[in-house]
VOPAGU-2260 file (C-alpha; in pm, 1 decimal, decimal comma):
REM VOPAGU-2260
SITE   aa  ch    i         X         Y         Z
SITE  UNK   A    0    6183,4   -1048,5    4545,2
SITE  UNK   A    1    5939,2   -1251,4    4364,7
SITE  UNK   A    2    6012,2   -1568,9    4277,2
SITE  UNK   A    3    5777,5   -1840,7    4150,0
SITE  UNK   A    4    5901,6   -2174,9    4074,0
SITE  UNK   A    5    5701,7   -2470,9    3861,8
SITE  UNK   A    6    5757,8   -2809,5    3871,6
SITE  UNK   A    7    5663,1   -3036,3    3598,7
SITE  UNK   A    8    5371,2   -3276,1    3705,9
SITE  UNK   A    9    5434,1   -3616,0    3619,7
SITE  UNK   A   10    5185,3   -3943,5    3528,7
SITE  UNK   A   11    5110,9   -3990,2    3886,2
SITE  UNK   A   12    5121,0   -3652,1    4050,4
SITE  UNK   A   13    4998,5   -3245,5    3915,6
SITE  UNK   A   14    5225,0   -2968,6    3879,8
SITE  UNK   A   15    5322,8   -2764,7    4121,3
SITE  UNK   A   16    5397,1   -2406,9    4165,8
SITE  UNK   A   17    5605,0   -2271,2    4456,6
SITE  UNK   A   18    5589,8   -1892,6    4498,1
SITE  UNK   A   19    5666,3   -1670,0    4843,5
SITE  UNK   A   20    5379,3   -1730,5    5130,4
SITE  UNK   A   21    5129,4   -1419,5    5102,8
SITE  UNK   A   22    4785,7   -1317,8    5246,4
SITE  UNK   A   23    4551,5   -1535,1    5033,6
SITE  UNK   A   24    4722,9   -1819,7    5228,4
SITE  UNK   A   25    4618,8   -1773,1    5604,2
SITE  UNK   A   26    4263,6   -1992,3    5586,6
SITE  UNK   A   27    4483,3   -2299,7    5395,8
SITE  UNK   A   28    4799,2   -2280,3    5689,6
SITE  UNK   A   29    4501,9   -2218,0    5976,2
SITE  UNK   A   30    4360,4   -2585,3    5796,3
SITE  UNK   A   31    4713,2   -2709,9    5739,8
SITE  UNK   A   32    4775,7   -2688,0    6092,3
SITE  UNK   A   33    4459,3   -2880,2    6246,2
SITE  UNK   A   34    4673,1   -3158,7    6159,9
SITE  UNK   A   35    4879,3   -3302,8    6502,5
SITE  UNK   A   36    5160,2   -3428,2    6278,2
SITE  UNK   A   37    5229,4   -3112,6    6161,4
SITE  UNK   A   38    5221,2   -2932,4    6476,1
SITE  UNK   A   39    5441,9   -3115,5    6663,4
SITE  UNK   A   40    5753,4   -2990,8    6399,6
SITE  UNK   A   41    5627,2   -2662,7    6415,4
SITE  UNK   A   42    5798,5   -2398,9    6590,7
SITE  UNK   A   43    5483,2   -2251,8    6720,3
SITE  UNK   A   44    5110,8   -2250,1    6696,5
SITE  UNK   A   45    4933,6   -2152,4    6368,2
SITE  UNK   A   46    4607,9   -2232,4    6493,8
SITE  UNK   A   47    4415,7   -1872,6    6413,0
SITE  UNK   A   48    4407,7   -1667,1    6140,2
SITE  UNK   A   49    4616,7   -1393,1    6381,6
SITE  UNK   A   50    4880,4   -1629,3    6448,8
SITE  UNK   A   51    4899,0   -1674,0    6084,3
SITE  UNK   A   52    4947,1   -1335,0    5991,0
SITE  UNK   A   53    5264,4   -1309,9    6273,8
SITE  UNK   A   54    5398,8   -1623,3    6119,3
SITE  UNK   A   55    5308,3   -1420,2    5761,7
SITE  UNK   A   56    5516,1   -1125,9    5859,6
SITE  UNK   A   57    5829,3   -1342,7    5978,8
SITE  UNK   A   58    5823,7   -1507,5    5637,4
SITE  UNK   A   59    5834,5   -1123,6    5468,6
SITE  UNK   A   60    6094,6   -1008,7    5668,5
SITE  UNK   A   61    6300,6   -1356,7    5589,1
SITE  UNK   A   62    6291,2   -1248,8    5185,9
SITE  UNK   A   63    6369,4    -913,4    5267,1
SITE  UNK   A   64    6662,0    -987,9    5469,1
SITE  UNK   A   65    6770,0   -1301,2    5264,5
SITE  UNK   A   66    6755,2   -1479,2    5557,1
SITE  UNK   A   67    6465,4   -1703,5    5486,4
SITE  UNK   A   68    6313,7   -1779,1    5183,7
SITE  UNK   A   69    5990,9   -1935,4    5233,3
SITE  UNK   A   70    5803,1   -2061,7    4977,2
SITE  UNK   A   71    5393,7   -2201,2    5001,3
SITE  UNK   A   72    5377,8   -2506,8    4779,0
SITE  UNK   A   73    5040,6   -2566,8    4551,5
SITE  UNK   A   74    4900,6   -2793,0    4320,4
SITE  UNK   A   75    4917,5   -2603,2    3990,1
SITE  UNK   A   76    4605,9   -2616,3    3789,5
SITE  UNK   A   77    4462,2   -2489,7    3444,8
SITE  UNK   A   78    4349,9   -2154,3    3425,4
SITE  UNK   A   79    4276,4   -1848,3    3658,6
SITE  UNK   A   80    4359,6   -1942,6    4050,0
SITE  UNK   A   81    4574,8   -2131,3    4242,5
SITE  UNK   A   82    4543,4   -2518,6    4320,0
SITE  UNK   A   83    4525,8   -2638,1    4677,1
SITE  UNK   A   84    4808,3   -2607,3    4952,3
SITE  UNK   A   85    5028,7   -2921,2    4947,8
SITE  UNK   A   86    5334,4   -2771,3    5118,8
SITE  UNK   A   87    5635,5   -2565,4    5191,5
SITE  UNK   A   88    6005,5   -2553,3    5126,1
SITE  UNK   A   89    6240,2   -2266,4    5307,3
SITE  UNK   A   90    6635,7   -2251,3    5264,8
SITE  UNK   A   91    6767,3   -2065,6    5559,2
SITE  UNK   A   92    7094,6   -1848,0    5566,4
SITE  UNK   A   93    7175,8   -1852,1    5193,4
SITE  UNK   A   94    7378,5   -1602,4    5060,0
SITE  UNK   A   95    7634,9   -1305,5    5166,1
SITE  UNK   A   96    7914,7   -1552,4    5101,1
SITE  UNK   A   97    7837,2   -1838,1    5263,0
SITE  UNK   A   98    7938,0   -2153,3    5190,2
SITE  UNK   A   99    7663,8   -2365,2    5282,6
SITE  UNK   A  100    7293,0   -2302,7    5390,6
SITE  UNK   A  101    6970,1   -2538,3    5533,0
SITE  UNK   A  102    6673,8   -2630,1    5368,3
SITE  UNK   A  103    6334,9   -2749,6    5524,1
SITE  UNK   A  104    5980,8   -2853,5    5415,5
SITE  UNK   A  105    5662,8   -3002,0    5555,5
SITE  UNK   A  106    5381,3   -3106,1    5343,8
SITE  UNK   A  107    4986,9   -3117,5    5394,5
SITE  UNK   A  108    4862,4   -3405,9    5571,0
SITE  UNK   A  109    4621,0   -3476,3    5241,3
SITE  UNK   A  110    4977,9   -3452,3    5022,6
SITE  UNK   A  111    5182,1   -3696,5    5214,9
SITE  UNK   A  112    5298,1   -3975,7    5036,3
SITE  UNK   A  113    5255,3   -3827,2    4668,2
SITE  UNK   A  114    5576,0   -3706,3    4612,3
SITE  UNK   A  115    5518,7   -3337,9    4654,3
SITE  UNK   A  116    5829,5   -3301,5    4952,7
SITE  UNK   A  117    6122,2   -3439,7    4693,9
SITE  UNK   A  118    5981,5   -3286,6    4403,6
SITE  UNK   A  119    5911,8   -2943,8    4584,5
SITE  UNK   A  120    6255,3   -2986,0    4749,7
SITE  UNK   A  121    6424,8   -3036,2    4408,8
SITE  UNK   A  122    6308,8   -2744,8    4254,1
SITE  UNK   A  123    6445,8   -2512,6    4540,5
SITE  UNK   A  124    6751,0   -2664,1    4524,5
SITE  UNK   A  125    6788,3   -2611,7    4191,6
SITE  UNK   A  126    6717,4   -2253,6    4175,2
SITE  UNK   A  127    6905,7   -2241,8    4478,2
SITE  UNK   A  128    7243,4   -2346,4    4337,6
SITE  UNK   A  129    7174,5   -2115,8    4069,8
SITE  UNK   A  130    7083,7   -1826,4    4252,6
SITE  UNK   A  131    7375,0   -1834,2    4497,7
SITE  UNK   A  132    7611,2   -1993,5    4331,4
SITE  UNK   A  133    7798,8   -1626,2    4247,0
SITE  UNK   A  134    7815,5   -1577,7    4598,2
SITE  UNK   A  135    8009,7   -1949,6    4675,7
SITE  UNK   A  136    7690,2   -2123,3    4811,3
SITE  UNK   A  137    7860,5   -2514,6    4766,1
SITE  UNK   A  138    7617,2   -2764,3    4963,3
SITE  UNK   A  139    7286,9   -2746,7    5109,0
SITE  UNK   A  140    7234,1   -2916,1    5400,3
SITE  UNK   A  141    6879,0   -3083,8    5530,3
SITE  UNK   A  142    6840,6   -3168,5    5912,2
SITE  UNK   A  143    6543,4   -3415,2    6041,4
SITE  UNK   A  144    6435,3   -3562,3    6405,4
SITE  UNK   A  145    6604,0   -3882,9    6368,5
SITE  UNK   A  146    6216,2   -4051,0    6456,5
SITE  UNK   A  147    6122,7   -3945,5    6160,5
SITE  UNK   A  148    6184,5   -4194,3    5872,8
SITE  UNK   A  149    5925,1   -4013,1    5605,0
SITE  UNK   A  150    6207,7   -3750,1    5596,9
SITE  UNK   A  151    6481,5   -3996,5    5560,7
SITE  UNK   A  152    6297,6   -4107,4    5241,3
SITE  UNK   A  153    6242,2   -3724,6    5102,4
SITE  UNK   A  154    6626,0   -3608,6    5161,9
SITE  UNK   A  155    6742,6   -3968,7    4979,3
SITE  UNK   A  156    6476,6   -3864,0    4672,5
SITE  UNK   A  157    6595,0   -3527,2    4621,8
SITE  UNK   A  158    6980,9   -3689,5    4655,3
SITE  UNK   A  159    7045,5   -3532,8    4952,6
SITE  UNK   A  160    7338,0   -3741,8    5107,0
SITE  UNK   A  161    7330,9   -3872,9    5480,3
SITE  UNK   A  162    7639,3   -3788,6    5647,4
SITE  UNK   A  163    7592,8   -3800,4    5990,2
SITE  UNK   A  164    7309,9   -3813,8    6354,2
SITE  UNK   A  165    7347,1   -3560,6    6537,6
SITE  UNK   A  166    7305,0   -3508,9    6889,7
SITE  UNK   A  167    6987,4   -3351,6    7071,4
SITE  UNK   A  168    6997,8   -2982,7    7074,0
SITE  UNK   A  169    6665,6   -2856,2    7302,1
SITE  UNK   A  170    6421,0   -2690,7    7242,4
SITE  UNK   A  171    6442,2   -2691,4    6912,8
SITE  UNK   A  172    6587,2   -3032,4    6791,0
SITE  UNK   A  173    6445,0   -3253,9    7088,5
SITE  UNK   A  174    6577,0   -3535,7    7014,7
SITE  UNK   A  175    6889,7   -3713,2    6790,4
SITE  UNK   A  176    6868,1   -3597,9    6446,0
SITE  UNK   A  177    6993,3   -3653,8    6088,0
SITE  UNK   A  178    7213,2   -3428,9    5865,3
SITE  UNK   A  179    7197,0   -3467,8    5498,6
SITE  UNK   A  180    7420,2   -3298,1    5237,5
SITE  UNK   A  181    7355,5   -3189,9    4874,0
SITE  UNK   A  182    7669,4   -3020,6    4697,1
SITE  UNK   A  183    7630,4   -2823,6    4434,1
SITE  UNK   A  184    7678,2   -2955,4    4097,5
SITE  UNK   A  185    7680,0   -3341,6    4279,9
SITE  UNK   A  186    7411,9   -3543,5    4385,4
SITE  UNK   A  187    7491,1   -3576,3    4735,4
């Protein structure tokens, strides 16, 4: 499947196209990931260009099962060539009849604060309601480390309803989290 997804830039921030992760992208995640912020969500290291390509093939695999549709986030520009990596959104278990999926994202360390997460994160879920909607997909839902208040802000921008913490769930959800809800054809 390939999918490519644009987002509109506005006065403040540049387009953005959102397309499946691919080979040209390995020196921009190895970069990406120098970044300690980043790393400590990650589910493991990115840190050369090997570990890349195994993260690489685990994003193929996700679009070819459905499970996991990954998509690398960059600022669009003019002309031949893509702009720099700002990001990544991912819905997770969409599909096949089910009711309700999860999405995630991270951004750059150079994109935080611009807006890229909410406006990269509305654009999925967009083409996500549309895309499964056949097969009964009725709310998205968004889970965060409850520590971290940045994503608070991006799940309330892209009207992604709190409804609930949850509880610590080791290894990976370490500590307390939040759920947010978006339901299709609803803000939240």
């Amino acid at each position: 499947m390939n999918i490519t997804l644009r987002v509109d830039a506005t006065p403040s921030a540049s387009a953005l196209l959102l397309r499946p992760w691919g080979d040209g992208d390995i020196e921009p995640l190895v970069e990406a990931f120098r970044d300690p912020a980043l790393r400590r969500g990650a589910s493991g290291p990115l840190e050369t260009p090997e570990d890349v390509r195994g993260w690489l093939e685990v994003q193929r695999c996700g679009w070819v099962t459905g499970e996991r549709l990954g998509f690398a986030v960059r600022e669009e520009r003019p002309g031949p060539g893509e702009g720099r990596l700002v990001g990544s959104v991912v819905i997770k278990g969409a599909g096949s009849g089910r009711e309700s999926a999860e999405v995630g994202y991270w951004t750059v360390a150079h994109a935080r604060g611009r807006g890229v997460a909410p406006r990269a994160l509305e654009a999925l879920t967009g083409w996500a309601f549309q895309a499964f909607a056949a097969e009964g997909l009725e709310s998205l839902n968004l889970l965060h480390q409850v520590d971290n208040p940045a994503s608070c802000r991006v799940a309330e921008k892209a009207r992604y309803g709190f409804r609930r913490v949850l509880p610590a769930w080791p290894p990976s959800f370490p500590r307390g989290g939040h759920l947010h809800v978006r339901q299709a054809g609803g803000p939240a």
